[in-house]
VMD Tcl script that draws the C-alpha trace (Angstrom):
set ca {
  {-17.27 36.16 -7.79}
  {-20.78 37.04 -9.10}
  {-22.56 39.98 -10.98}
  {-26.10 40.52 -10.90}
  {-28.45 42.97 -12.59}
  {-27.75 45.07 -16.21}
  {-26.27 48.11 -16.89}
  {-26.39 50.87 -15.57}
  {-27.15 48.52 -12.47}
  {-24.98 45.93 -12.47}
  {-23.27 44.88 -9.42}
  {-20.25 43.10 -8.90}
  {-19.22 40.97 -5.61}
  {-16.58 38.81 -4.55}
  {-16.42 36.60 -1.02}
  {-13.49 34.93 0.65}
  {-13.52 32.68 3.37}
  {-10.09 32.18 5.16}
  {-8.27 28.65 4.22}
  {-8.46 26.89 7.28}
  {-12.26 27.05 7.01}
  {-12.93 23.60 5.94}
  {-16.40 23.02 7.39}
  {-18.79 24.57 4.46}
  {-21.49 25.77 7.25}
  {-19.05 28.07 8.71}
  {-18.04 29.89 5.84}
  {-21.48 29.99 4.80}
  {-22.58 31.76 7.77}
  {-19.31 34.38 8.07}
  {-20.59 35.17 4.34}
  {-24.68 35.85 5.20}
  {-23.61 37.48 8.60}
  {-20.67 40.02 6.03}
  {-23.44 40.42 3.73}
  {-26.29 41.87 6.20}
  {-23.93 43.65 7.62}
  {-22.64 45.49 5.20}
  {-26.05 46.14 3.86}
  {-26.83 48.24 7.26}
  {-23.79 49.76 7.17}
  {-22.95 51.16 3.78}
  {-26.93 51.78 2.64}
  {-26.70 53.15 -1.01}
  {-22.87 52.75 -1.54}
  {-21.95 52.21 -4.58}
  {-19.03 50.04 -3.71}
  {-17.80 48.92 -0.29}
  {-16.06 45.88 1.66}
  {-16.22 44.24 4.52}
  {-13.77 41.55 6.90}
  {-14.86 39.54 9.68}
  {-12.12 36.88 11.04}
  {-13.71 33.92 8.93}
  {-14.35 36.04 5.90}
  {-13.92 38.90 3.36}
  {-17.19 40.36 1.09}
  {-17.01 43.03 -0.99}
  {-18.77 44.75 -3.91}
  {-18.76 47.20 -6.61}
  {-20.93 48.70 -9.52}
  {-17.29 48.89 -11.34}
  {-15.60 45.54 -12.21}
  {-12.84 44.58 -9.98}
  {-11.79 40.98 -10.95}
  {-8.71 40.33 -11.43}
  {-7.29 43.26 -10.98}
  {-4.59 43.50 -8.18}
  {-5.84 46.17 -5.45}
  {-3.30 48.02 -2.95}
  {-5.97 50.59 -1.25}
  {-7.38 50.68 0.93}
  {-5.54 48.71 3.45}
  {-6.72 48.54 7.46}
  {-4.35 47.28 9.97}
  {-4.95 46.07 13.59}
  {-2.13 45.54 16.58}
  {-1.37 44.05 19.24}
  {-1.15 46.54 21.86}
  {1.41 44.48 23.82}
  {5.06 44.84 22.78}
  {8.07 42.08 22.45}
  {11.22 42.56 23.97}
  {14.53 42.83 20.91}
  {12.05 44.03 18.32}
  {14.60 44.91 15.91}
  {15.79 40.53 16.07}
  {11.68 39.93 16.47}
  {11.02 42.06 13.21}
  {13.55 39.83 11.34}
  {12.30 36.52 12.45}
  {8.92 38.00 11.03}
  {10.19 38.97 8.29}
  {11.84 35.85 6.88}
  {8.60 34.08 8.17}
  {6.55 35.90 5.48}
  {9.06 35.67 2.93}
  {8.33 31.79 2.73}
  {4.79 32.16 3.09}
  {4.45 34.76 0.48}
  {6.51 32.26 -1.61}
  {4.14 29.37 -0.53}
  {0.68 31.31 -1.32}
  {2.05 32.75 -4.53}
  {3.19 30.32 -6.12}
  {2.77 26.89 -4.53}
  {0.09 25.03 -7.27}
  {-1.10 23.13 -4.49}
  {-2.07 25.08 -2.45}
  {-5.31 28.05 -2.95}
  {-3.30 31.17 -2.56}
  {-3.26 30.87 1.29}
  {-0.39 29.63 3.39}
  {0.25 29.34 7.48}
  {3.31 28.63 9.19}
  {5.06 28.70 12.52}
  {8.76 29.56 13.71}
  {10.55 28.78 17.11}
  {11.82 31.36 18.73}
  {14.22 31.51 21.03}
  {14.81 34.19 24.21}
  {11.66 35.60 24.62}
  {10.34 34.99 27.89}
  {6.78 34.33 27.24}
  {5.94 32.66 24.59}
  {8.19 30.04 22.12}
  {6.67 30.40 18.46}
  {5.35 32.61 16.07}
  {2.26 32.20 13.54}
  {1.77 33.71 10.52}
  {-1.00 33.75 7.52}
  {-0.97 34.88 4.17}
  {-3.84 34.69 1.59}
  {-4.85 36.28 -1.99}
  {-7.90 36.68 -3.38}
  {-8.39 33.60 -5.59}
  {-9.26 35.95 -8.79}
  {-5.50 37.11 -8.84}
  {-2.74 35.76 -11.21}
  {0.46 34.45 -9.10}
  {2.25 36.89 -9.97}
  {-0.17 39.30 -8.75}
  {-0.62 37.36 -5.67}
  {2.87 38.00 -4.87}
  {3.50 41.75 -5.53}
  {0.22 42.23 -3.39}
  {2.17 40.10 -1.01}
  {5.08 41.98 -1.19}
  {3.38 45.34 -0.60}
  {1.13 44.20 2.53}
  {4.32 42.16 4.44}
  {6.85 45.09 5.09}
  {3.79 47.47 5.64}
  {2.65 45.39 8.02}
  {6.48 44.61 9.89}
  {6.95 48.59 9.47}
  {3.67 49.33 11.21}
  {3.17 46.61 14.07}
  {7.09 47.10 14.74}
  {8.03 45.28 18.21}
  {3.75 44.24 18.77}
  {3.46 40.83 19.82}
  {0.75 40.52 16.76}
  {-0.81 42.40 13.73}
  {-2.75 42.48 10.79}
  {-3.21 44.12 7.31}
  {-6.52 43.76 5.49}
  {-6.66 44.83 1.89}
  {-8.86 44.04 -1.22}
  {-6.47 41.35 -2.85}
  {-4.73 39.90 -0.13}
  {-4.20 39.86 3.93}
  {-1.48 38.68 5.97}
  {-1.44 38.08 10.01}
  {0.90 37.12 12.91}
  {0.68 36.36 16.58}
  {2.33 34.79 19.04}
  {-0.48 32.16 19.62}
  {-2.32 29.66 17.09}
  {-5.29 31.45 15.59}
  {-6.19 29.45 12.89}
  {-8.32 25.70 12.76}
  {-5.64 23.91 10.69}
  {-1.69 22.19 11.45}
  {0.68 25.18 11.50}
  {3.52 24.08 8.95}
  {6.99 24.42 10.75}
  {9.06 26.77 8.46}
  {12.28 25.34 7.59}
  {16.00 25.48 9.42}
  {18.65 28.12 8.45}
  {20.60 26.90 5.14}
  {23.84 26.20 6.32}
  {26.51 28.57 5.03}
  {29.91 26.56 3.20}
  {33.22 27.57 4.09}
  {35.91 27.33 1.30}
  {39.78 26.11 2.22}
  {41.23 29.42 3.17}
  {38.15 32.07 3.18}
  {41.09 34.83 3.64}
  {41.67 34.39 0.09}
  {38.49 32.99 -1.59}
  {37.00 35.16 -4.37}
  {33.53 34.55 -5.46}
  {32.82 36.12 -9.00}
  {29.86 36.80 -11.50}
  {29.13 37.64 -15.20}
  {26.38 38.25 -17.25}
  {25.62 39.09 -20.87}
  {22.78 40.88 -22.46}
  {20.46 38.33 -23.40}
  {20.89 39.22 -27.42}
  {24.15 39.20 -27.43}
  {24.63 36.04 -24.88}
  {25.91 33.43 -27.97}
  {28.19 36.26 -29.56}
  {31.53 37.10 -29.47}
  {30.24 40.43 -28.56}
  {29.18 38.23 -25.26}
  {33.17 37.55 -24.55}
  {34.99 40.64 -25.36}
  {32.52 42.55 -23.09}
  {33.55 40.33 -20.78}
  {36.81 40.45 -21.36}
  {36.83 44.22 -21.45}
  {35.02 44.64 -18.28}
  {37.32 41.92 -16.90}
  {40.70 44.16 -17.14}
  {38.39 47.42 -16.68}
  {37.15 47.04 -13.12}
  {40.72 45.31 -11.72}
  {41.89 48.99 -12.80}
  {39.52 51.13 -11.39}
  {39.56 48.80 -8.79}
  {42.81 47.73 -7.14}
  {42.82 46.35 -3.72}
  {38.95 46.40 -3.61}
  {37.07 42.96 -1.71}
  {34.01 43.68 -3.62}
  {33.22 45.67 -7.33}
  {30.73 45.41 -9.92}
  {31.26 47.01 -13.32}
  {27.95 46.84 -15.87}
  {28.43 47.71 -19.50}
  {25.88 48.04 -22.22}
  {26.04 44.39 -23.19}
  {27.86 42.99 -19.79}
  {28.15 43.05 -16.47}
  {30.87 41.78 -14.03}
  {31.04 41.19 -9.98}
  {33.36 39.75 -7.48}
  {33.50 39.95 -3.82}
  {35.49 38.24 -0.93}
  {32.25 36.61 -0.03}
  {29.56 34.77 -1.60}
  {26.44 36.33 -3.12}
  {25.73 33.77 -5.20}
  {21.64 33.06 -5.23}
  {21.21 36.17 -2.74}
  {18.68 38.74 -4.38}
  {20.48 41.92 -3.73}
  {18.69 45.22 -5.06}
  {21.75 47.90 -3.28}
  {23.78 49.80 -4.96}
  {21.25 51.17 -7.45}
  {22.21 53.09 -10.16}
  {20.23 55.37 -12.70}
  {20.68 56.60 -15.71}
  {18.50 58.49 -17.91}
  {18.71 60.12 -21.48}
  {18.60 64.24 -20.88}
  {15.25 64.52 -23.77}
  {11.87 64.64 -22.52}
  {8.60 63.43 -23.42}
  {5.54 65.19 -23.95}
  {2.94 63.74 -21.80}
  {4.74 62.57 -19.28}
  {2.11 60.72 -16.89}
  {0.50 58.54 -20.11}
  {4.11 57.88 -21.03}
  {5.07 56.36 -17.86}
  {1.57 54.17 -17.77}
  {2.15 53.07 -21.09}
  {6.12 52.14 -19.68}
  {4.45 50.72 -16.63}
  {2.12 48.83 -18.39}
  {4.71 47.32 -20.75}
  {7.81 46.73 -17.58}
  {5.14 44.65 -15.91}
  {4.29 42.29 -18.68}
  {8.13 41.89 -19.26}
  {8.85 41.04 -15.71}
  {6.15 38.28 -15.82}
  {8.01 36.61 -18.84}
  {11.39 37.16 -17.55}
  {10.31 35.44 -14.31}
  {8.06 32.66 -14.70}
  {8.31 32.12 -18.24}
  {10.71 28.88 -18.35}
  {11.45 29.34 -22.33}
  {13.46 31.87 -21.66}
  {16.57 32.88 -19.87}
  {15.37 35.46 -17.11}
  {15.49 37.65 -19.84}
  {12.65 39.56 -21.78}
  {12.61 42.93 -24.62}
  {9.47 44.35 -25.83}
  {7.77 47.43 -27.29}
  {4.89 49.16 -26.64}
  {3.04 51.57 -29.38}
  {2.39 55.74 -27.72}
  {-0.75 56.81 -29.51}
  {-0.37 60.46 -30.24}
  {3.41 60.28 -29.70}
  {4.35 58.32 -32.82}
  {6.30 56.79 -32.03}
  {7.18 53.15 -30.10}
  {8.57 52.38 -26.87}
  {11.19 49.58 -26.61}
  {12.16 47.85 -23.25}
  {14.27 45.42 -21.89}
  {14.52 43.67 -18.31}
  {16.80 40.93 -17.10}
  {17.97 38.88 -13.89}
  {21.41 37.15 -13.35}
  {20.41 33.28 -13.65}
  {21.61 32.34 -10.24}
  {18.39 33.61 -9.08}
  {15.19 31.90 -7.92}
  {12.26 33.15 -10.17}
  {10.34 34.56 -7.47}
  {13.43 36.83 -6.31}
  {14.07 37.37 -9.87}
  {10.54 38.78 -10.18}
  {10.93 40.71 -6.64}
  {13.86 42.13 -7.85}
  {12.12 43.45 -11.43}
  {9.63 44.73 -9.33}
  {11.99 46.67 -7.28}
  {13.97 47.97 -10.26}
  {10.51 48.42 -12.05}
  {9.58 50.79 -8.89}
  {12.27 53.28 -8.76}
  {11.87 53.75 -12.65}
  {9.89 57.27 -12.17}
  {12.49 58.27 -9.66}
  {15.18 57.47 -12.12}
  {13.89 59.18 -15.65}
  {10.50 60.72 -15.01}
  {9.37 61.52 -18.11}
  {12.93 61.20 -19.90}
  {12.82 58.95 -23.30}
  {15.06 56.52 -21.69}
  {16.51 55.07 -18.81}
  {17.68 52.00 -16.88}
  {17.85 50.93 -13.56}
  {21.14 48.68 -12.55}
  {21.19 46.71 -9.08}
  {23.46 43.46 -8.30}
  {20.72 41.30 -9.19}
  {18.98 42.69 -12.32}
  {18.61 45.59 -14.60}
  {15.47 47.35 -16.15}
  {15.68 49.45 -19.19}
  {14.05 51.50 -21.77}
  {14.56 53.68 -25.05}
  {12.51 55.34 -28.10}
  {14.42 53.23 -30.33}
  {15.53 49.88 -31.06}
  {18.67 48.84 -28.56}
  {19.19 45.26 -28.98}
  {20.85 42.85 -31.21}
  {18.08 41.98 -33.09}
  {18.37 41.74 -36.57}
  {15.35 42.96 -37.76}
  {15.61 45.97 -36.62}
  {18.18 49.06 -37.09}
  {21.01 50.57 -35.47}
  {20.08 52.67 -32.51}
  {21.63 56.55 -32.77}
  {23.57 57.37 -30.00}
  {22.15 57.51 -26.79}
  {22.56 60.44 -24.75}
  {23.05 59.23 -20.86}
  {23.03 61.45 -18.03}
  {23.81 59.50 -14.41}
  {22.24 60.43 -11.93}
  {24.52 61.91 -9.00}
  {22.36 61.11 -6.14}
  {21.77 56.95 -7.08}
  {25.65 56.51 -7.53}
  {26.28 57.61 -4.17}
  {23.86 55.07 -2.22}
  {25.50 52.64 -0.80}
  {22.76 52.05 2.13}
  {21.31 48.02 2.09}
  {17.96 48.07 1.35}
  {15.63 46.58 4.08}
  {13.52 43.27 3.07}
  {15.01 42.67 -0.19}
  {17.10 39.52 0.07}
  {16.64 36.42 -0.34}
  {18.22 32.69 -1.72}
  {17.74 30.67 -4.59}
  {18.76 27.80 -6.81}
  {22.57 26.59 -6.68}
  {24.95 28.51 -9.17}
  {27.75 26.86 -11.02}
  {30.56 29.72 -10.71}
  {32.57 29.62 -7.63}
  {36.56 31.45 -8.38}
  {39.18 30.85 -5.80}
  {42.13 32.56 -5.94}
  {45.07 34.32 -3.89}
  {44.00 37.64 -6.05}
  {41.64 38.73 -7.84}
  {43.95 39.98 -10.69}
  {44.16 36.20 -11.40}
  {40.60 36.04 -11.97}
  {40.05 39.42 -13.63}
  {43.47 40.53 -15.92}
  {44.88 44.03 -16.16}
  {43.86 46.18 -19.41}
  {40.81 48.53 -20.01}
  {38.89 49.26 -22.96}
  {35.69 50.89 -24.05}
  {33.19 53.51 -21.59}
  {31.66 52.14 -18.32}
  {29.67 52.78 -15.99}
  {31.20 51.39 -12.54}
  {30.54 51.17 -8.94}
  {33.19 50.16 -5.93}
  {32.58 50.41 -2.27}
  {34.86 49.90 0.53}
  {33.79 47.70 3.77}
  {33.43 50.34 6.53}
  {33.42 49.49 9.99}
  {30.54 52.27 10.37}
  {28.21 50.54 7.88}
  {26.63 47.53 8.09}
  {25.29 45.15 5.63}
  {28.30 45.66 3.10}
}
mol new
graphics top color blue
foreach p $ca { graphics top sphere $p radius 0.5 }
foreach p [lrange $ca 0 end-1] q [lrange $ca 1 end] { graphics top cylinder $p $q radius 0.2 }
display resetview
């Protein structure tokens, strides 16, 4: 990264040479041939990039560093197709997972990553290589939402090609079935081995979590214990149910989730009062979600769990937030999963002055007032919730959001769940049951 010349003048440019370019010359000359050439081809534009293979130059009369980048993005495909793309596409995609993993947040390594999987039944060719690099000016975290932006764009758009690529200002990720780059391909590692309990007819896997503020409270165990007798009730017979309450939330299933970032069912809710301003609202909520998810994820201090405010000029008035991930999560799919939840926020209550988002594996939300347990602050009034009709019904997986993490410490096995659970309700709810269909898949 450099800048040269004064304002009004001043001009900003970043290079990037590809890691497996070791030998100095070589970068050095993909960088003068980039720069020349986008001299001759972009005369007189103010700001313009450029990749070769070896390399990435670009430059700006408006500072870009560090600041994560999403557009433009080129692709380029393979024109020949695999055979099975729907099994190739998932090989590809759990190849990128790790290497997104790798390049975001692997300290040892400079935000770039390779790797190579066997495959197996494909006539012509055995493996498949993969690369994924950031721009060195980018936090981690910003390394991997770029990351997790360019991989399913790229699966979605090269769908059954035999090899692709998406170029874009921040990062760049490619695949092919043949080494392309100078370096050792790392081998990605085998399937984890799934555990099989006594008598899996009758093994019952369950969850809880409390609102961080409230977590070393009794309020902590008679949510529990509500939401406990609560969902058995509105729940009989059910393999799997989740029930979330303001301060808890409560899962079970017939199999194991535990350490699997799941983002499906989502549910919204939203208070019915708008804001004024919608669109600078939402930035400043943006703005303040994304600096929450960073804490809740990677910082280790606290429990994957984060609330903050943000002040509205003009509206006076404060926005307060909160965002959270069950703890049997990994941090990075505790941050993909933020991410997610942070994403469908506008869908959920576009300029409304509050809302959550609730998913399996964590929950996003926001008011105009105070919500927590601090002490320092007051009582919130009552809050006004209107669900929305068309989230509750969604039962559909969500495509390229899963993923495994660190051991958890709560495995339940029973002949019933009413042994686990117990048999009263109290207090208002918001629930959500599904029934395994034969017709659907991935539930």
């Amino acid at each position: 990264m450099d800048t040269e010349g004064e304002d009004p003048n001043k001009v900003y440019g970043h290079f990037l040479c590809t890691g497996d370019v070791t030998t100095p010359d070589v970068c050095q000359n993909c960088i003068d041939g980039a720069s020349q050439y986008i001299v001759k081809r972009c005369p007189r534009q103010k700001s313009a990039m450029v990749w070769f293979d070896e390399c990435f130059v670009r430059y700006s009369n408006t500072s870009f560093f560090s600041n994560l980048t999403l557009s433009p993005m080129y692709y380029s495909l393979n024109n020949q197709n695999v055979s099975e793309p729907d099994r190739f596409n998932t090989i590809l995609s759990d190849m990128f997972k790790d290497l997104a993993n790798q390049t975001a947040f692997d300290p040892s390594i400079p935000m770039y990553a390779t790797g190579r999987v066997k495959v197996s039944n494909f006539s012509d060719f055995e493996k498949l290589y993969g690369l994924a690099q950031c721009t060195q000016d980018l936090s981690r975290p910003d390394c991997y939402r770029c990351l997790q932006y360019a991989v399913p764009t790229l699966v979605e758009l090269s769908s059954g090609k035999r090899g692709g690529r998406l170029l874009g200002p921040s990062c760049n990720v490619r695949y092919e079935v043949y080494p392309f780059t100078e370096e050792h391909k790392v081998e990605a590692p085998p399937p984890t081995p799934i555990e099989q309990g006594e008598d899996p007819a009758h093994k019952v896997y369950g969850l809880f979590l409390c609102r961080g503020d409230v977590i070393n409270s009794d309020a902590c165990q008679n949510c529990i214990n509500d939401a406990s007798k609560n969902i058995v009730n509105r729940c009989p017979g059910e393999k799997s149910a989740m029930v979330w309450y303001d301060k808890c939330f409560i899962r079970y299933s017939n199999t194991s989730f535990f350490s699997i970032m799941t983002v499906s069912p989502s549910i919204y809710m939203r208070n019915t009062q708008n804001v004024s301003e919608p669109d600078r609202f939402n930035k400043a909520l943006s703005d303040m979600f994304w600096d929450l998810a960073n804490q809740t994820a990677f910082d280790p201090s606290i429990p994957m769990y984060a609330t903050g405010q943000a002040n509205i000029s003009d509206f006076q008035k404060k926005v307060y937030g909160l965002a959270q991930c069950t703890q049997d999560l990994s941090r990075p799919d505790c941050y993909r999963c933020l991410a997610y939840a942070i994403s469908r926020i506008p869908d959920a209550s576009y300029g409304k002055q509050g809302g959550r988002v609730l998913v399996p594996s964590c929950n996003v939300r926001y008011e105009v007032y105070p919500f927590t347990e601090d002490p320092k602050v007051a009582a919130p009034p009552p809050t006004l919730i209107d669900p929305d009709p068309k989230a509750a019904i969604s039962v559909s997986r969500i495509d390229g959001y899963g993923g495994k993490g660190r051991k958890t410490s709560a495995t339940i096995i029973g002949t019933s769940v009413s042994a686990f659970l117990g048999a009263a309700v109290l207090g208002s709810f918001i629930y959500y049951k599904w029934r395994r269909k034969r017709t659907q898949k991935g539930l």
